[in-house]
TORSERO-46414 format. One line per 2 residues: number of its first residue (from 0); for each residue x, y, z of C-alpha. Coordinates in Angstrom, 1 decimal. Layout:
<sites>
NUM> X Y Z  ...
</sites>
This chain:
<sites>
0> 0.0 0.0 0.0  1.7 3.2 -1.1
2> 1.4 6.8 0.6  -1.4 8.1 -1.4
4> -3.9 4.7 -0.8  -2.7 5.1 3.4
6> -3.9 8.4 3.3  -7.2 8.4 1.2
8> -10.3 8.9 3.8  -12.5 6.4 4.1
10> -16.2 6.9 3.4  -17.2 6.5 7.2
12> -14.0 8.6 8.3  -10.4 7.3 9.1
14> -12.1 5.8 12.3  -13.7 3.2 10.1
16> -16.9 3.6 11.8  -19.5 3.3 8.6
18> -19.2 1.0 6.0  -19.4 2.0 2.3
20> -22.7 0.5 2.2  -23.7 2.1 4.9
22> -22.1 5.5 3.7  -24.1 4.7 0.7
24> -27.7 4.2 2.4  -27.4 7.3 4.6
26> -26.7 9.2 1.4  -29.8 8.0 -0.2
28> -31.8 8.5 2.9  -30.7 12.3 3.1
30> -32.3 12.8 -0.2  -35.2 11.1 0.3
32> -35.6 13.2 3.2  -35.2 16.7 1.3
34> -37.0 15.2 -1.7  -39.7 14.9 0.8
36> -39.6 18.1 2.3  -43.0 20.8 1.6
38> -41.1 24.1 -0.1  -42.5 27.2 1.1
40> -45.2 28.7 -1.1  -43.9 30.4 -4.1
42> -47.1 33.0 -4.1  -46.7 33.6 -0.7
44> -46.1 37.5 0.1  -42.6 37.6 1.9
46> -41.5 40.5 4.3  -38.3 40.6 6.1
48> -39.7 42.2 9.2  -38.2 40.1 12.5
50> -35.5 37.6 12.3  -35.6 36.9 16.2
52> -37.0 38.5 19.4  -33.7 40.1 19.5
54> -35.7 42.6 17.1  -38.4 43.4 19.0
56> -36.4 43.5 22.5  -33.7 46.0 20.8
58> -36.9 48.1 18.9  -38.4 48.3 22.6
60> -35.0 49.7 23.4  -34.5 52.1 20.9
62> -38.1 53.5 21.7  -37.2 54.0 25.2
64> -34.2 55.2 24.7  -35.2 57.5 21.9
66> -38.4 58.8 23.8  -36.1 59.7 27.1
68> -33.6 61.7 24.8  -36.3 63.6 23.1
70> -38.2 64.5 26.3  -34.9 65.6 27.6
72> -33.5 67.7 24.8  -37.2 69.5 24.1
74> -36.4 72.2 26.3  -33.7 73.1 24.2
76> -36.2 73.9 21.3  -38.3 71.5 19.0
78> -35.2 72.2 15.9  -33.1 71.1 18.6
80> -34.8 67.9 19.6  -35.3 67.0 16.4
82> -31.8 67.7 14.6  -30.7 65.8 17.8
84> -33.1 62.7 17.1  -31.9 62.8 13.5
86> -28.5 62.4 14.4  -28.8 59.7 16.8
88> -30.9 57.7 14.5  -28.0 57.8 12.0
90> -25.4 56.7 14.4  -27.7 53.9 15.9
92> -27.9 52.4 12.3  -24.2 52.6 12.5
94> -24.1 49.9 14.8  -27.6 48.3 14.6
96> -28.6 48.2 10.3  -24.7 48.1 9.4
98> -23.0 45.7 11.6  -25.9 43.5 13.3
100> -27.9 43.3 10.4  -31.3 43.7 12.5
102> -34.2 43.9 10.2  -37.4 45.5 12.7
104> -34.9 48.3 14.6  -33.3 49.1 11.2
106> -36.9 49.9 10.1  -38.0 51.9 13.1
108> -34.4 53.7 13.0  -35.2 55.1 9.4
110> -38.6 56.0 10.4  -37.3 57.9 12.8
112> -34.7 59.6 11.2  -36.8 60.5 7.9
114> -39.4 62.1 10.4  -37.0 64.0 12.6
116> -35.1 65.0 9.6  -38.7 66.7 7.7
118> -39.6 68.1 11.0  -36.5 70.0 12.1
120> -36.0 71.3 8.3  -40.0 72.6 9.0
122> -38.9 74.2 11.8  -35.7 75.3 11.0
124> -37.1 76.8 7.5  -40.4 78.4 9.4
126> -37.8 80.8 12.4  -35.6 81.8 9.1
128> -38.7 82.8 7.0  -40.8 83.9 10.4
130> -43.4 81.7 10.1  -44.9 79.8 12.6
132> -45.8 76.4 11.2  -46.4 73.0 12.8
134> -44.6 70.0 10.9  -48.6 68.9 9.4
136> -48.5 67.6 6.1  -52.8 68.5 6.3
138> -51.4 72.6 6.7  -50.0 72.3 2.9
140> -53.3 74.0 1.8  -52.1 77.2 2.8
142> -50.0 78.9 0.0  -47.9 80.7 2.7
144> -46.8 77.6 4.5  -46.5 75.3 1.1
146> -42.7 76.3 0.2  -41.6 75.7 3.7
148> -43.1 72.4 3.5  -41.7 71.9 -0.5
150> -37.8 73.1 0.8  -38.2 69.9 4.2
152> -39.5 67.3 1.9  -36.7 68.1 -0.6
154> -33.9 68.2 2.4  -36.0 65.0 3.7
156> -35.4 63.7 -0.1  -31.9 64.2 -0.1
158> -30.8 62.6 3.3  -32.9 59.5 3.0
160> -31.3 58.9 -0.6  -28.1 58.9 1.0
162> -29.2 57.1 4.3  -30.1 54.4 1.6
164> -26.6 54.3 -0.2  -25.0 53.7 3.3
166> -27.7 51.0 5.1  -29.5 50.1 2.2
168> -32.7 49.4 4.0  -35.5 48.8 1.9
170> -37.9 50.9 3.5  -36.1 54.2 2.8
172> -37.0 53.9 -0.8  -40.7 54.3 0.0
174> -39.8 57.2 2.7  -38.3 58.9 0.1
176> -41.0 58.9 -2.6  -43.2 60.0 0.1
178> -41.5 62.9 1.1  -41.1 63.7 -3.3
180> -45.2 62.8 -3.4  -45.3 65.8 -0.5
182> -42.7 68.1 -2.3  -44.8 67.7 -5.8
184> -48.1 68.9 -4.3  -46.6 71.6 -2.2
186> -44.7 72.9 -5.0  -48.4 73.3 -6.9
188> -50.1 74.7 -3.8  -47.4 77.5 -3.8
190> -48.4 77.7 -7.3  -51.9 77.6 -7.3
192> -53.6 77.1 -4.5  -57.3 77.5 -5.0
194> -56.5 74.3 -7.3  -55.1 72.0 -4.8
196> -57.7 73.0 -2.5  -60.7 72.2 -5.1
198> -58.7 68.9 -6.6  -56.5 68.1 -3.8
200> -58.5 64.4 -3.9  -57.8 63.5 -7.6
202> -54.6 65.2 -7.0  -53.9 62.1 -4.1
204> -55.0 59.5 -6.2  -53.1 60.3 -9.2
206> -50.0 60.3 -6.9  -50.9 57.2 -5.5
208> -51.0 55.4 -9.0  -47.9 57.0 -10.1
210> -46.7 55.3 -6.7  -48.3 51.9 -7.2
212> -46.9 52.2 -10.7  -43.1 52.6 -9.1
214> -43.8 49.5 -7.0  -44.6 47.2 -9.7
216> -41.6 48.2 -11.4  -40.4 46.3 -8.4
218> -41.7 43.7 -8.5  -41.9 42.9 -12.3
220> -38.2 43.3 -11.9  -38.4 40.4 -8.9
222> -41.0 37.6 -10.0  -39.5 35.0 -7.7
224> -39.2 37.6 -5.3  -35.8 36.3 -4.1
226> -34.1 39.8 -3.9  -33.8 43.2 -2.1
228> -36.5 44.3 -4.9  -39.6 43.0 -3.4
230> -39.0 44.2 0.1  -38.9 47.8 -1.4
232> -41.5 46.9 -3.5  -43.9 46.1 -0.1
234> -43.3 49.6 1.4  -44.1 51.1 -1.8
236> -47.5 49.2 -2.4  -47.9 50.1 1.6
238> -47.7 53.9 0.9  -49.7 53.4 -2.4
240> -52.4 51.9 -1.1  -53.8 54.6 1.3
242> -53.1 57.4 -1.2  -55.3 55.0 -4.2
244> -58.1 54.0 -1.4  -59.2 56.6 0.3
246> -59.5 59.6 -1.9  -61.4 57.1 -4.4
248> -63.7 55.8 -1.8  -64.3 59.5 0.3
250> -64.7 60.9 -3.8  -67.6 58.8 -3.6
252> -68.9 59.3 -0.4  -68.5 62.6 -0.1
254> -72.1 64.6 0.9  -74.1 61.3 0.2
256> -75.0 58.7 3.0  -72.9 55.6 3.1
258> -76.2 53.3 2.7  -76.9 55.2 -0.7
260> -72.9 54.7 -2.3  -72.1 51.5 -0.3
262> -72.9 49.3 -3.4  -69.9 51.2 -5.4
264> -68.0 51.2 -2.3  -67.9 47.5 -2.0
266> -67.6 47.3 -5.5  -64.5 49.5 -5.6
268> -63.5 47.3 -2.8  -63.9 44.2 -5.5
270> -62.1 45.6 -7.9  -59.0 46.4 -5.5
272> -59.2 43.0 -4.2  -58.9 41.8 -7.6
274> -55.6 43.5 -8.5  -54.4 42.7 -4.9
276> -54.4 39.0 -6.1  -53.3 39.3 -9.3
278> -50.1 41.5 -8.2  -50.1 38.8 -4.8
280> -49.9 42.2 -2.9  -52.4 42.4 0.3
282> -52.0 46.1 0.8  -55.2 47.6 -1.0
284> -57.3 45.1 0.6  -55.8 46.0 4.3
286> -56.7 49.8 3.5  -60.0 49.1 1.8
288> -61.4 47.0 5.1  -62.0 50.1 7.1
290> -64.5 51.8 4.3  -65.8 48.1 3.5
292> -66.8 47.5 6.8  -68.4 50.8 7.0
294> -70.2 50.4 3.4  -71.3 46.5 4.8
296> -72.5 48.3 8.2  -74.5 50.5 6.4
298> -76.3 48.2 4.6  -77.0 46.0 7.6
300> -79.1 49.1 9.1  -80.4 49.9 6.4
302> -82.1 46.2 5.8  -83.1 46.3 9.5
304> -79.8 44.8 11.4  -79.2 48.0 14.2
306> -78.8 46.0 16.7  -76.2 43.8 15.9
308> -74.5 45.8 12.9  -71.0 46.0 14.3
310> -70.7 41.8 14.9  -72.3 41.5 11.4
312> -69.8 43.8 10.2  -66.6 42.0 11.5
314> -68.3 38.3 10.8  -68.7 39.1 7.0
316> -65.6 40.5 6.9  -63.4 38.2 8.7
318> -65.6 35.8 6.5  -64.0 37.5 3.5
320> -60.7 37.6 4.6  -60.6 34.2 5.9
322> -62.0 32.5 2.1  -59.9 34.7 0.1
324> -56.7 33.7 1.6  -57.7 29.9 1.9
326> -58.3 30.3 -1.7  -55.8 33.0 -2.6
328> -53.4 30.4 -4.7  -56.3 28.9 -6.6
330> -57.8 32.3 -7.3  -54.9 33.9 -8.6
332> -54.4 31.0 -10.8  -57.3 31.6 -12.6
334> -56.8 34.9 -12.8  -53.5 34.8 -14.3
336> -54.9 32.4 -17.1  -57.5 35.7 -17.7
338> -54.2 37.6 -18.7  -51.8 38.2 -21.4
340> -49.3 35.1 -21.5  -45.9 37.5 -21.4
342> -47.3 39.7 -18.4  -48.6 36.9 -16.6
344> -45.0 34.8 -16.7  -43.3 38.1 -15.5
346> -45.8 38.2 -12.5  -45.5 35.9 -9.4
348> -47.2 32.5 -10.2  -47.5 29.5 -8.2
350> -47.3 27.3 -11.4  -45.0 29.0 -13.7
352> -42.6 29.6 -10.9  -42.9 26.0 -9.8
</sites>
């Protein structure tokens, strides 16, 4: 026996403790075993949100934390407290999103910095022009207040884009296309007020799609949704959705009683529902339950139900909820076969993907 034979392991390790056949059969075993394992669902909506209790316990300390230091630094003057936050939002994700990777505190850290960051440019923009002017998005109505809220959602803009470029935390994307959306229709209120005031509804919605149509760039970019591209795709159909939903449904409502529009309501609501499960994106149905259940709760006093409106309400709608996502897999399915073959092989599919 020569040096290289001596030397050559042997399948169940130099001990000699398996045999090759025994080698062999645990081998085949192992793959039986993953053969036989049940993959996660393709179709299923993924979202990176905890990745231990370490998350939430370290979120729980940030808020603490966070809280005490603005409390204490308020007396120094809301710019103050706010440039302060800012700050120590950016240095927690120093340690925090950059080096311990945490997904829920790296989210709550770039909440916090994107809002302290638009509120002390508010302020800080309001003492130089001598305007007193609460941080209120609703306040962008008045034409003297607009370019102070244009110059912080700019400022906000900028910071987040470069937050992003050094934590690259998917959120920001969708922080930052909110604080454009709010720079956009300031920048017309400054321009013409009266129309913002009169359209400030259609003016929402069309933002909303223009939104929505920035998250499905997203996502069509991601089909298997394996990448960094779907979690930013998530926050962006989460911003959209309000900003689509609720100035299409209050359009509706508006000056009529609920019992009169609830039909198109809830069909609205149907029609959302349906592009939720064609896109496999729950959002628009989350923000349409609130004017579904009061469109449903209408109609239940209306037919007679007064009494017990509010349980009818949640039982047909947890009904809903409950059947659509027991069926969701099926239903897309069948959808998807409703659509064009190239657009429905670059959207998420339980069979083409399988």
């Amino acid at each position: 026996m020569n040096y290289d034979q001596r030397k050559r392991p042997r399948p169940g390790g130099d001990e000699g403790i398996l045999t090759d056949q025994q080698a062999t059969d645990l081998r085949s075993l192992a793959r039986q075993m993953n053969a036989a394992a049940i993959p996660e669902p393709e179709d299923d909506e993924k979202l990176r949100l905890v990745s231990g209790f370490s998350d939430i316990f370290v979120t729980l300390g940030l808020a603490l934390f966070t809280g005490a230091l603005a409390y204490l630094t308020e007396r120094l003057g809301l710019t103050t407290m706010w440039a302060v936050l800012a700050v120590t939002a950016w240095l927690l994700a120093e340690f925090f999103t950059l080096r311990r990777r945490m997904a829920l505190p790296s989210i709550a850290l770039l909440v916090l910095f994107a809002v302290a960051v638009f509120s002390c440019a508010t302020y800080l923009l309001g003492a130089v022009l001598g305007v007193a002017v609460e941080p209120d998005v609703s306040e962008i109505l008045g034409s003297g207040d607009s370019l102070i809220f244009v110059g912080a959602a700019l400022l906000t803009l900028a910071l987040t884009a470069l937050h992003y470029f050094r934590f690259r935390v998917p959120i920001t994307i969708a922080a930052g296309t909110a604080a454009l959306a709010v720079a956009v229709i300031g920048l017309i209120s400054a321009v013409a007020p009266g129309f913002v005031e009169v359209y400030l509804k259609p003016l929402v919605l069309l933002t909303g799609l223009g939104v929505f149509a920035l998250a499905m760039r997203f996502d069509l970019a991601d089909p298997q949704r394996a990448t960094r591209r779907t979690d930013i795709a998530f926050w962006l159909h989460l911003l959209a959705a309000p900003m689509i939903v609720h100035p299409l449904i209050a359009q509706l409502s508006e000056g009529a009683d609920m019992s009169t529009v609830a039909p198109a309501v809830l069909a609205v609501f149907l029609a959302l529902g349906i592009v939720a499960v064609v896109i496999d994106r729950r959002a628009m149905l989350v923000s349409g339950l609130v004017y579904a259940g009061y469109a449903l709760g209408s109609l239940f006093q209306r037919v007679g139900f007064a009494d017990t409106t509010t349980p009818l309400t949640a039982l047909a709608l947890g009904a809903f909820v409950l059947l659509l996502s027991a069926g969701w897999r099926p239903v897309r399915t069948g959808l998807l076969k409703l659509l064009p073959s190239h657009l429905a092989h670059r959207l998420p599919h339980p069979i083409l993907s399988s």
